[in-house]
MARMAR-898846 format. One record per residue (C-alpha): residue number from 1; z, x, y. Coordinates in steps of 0.05 Angstrom, whole numbers, plus 5000, padded with zeros to 4 digits. Layout:
[node NUM [Z X Y]]
...
END
This chain:
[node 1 [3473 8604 1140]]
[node 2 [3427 8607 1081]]
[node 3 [3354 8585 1078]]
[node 4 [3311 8542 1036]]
[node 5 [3312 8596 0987]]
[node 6 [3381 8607 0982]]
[node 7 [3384 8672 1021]]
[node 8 [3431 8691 1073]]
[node 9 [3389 8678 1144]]
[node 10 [3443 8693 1193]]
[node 11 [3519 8686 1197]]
[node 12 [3570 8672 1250]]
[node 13 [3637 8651 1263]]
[node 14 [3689 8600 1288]]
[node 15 [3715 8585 1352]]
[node 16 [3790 8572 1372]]
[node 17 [3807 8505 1333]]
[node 18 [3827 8441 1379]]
[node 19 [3885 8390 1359]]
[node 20 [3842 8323 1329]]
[node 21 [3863 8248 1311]]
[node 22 [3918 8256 1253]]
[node 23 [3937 8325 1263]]
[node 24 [3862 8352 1247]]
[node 25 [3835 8409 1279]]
[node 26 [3769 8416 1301]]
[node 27 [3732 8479 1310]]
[node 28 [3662 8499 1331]]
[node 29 [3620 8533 1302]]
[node 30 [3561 8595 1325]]
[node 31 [3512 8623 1297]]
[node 32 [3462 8657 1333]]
[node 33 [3388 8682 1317]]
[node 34 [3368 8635 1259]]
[node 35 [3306 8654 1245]]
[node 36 [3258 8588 1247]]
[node 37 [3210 8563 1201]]
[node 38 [3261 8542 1145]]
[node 39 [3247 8467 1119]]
[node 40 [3322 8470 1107]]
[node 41 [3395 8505 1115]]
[node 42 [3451 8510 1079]]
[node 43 [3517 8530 1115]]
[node 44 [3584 8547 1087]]
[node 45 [3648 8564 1117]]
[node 46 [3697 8608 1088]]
[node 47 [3672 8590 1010]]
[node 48 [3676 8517 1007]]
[node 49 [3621 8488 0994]]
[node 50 [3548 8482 1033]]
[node 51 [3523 8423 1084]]
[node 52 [3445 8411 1084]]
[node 53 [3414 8408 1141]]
[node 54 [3344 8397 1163]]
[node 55 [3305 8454 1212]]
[node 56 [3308 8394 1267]]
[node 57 [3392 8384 1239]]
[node 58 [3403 8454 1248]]
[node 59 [3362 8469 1312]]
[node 60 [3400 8398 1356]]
[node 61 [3462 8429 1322]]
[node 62 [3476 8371 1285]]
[node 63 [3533 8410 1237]]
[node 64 [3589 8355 1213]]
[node 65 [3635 8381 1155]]
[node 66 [3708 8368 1136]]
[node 67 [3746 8437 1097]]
[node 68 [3805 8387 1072]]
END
């Protein structure tokens, strides 16, 4: 998880994946201790691009991404 500045905040992992519709697995995702006060977060998983999300998107765990 990066901040507003681009810096790496905190990092954590994935869970065990679940079967989906279509053959789509589903995993969630932890990370602990993000430090507040960001106006933003950027979060990648395993290099492929970032998702935005605001401090309230990242504190209500509001994390929706695809890796296809």
């Amino acid at each position: 998880m990066y901040g507003a500045k681009g810096d790496v905040v905190a990092t954590g992992g994935l869970g065990r994946s679940t079967s989906g519709v279509a053959g789509a697995c589903t995993f969630k995702i932890a990370v602990l201790d993000v430090p507040k006060g960001e106006k933003t977060y950027k979060v990648e998983v395993s290099h492929r691009g970032t998702v935005q999300l605001t401090a309230k998107q990242a504190e209500n765990g509001e994390l929706a991404a695809s890796l296809g």
